[in-house]
C-alpha positions in Angstrom: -9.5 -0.6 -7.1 -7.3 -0.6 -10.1 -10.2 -1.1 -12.3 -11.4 -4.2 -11.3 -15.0 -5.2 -10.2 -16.1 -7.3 -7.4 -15.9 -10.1 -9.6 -12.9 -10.0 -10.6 -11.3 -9.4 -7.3 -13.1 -12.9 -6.1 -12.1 -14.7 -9.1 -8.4 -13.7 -8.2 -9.0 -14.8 -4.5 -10.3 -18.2 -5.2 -7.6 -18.5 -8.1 -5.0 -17.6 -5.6 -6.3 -20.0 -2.8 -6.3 -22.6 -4.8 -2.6 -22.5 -6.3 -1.1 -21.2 -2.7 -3.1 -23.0 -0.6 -5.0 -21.5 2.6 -1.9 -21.8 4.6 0.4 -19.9 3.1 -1.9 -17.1 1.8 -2.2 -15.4 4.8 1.5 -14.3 5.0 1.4 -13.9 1.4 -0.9 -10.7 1.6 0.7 -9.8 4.9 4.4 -9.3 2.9 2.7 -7.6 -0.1 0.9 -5.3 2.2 3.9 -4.5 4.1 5.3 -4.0 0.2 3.1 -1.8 -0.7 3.3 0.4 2.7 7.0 0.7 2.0 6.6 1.9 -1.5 4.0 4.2 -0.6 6.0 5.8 2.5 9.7 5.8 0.0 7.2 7.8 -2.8 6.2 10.6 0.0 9.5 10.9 1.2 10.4 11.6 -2.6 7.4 14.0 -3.1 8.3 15.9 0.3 11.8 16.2 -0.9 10.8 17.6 -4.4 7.8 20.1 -2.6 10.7 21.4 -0.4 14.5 20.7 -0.8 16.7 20.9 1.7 18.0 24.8 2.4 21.3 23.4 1.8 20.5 22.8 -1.5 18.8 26.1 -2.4 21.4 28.3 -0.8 23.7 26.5 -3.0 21.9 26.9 -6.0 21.1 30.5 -5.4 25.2 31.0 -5.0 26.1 29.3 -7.8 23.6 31.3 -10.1 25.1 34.2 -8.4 28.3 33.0 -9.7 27.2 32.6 -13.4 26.0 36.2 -13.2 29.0 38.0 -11.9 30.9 35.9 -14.7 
């Protein structure tokens, strides 16, 4: 995970406990997850829009290339 060992991961955990404090660490790791799941889900709905655009878009494009060849 990102390059990091076991170690490391436990050295950030106990790093983090200690300057948040048990209480609030929980809800900590609940928003970043929900962060992360958001980003992920906004970068597949990019990827599936760049894998296949919307026909509007590609009729359009295939008219105006048209266009530029009858010119």
């Amino acid at each position: 995970m990102f390059g990091l060992g076991i170690t490391e991961i436990v050295a950030i955990l106990v790093i983090a406990l200690i300057f948040i404090g048990p209480k609030k660490l929980p809800g900590l790791a609940k928003g970043l997850g929900k962060g992360i799941r958001e980003f992920q889900n906004a970068l597949g709905g990019i990827s599936d829009q760049i894998k296949n655009p919307p026909k509007d878009q590609i009729i359009e494009e295939k008219d105006e290339s048209a266009q530029k060849a009858d010119s």
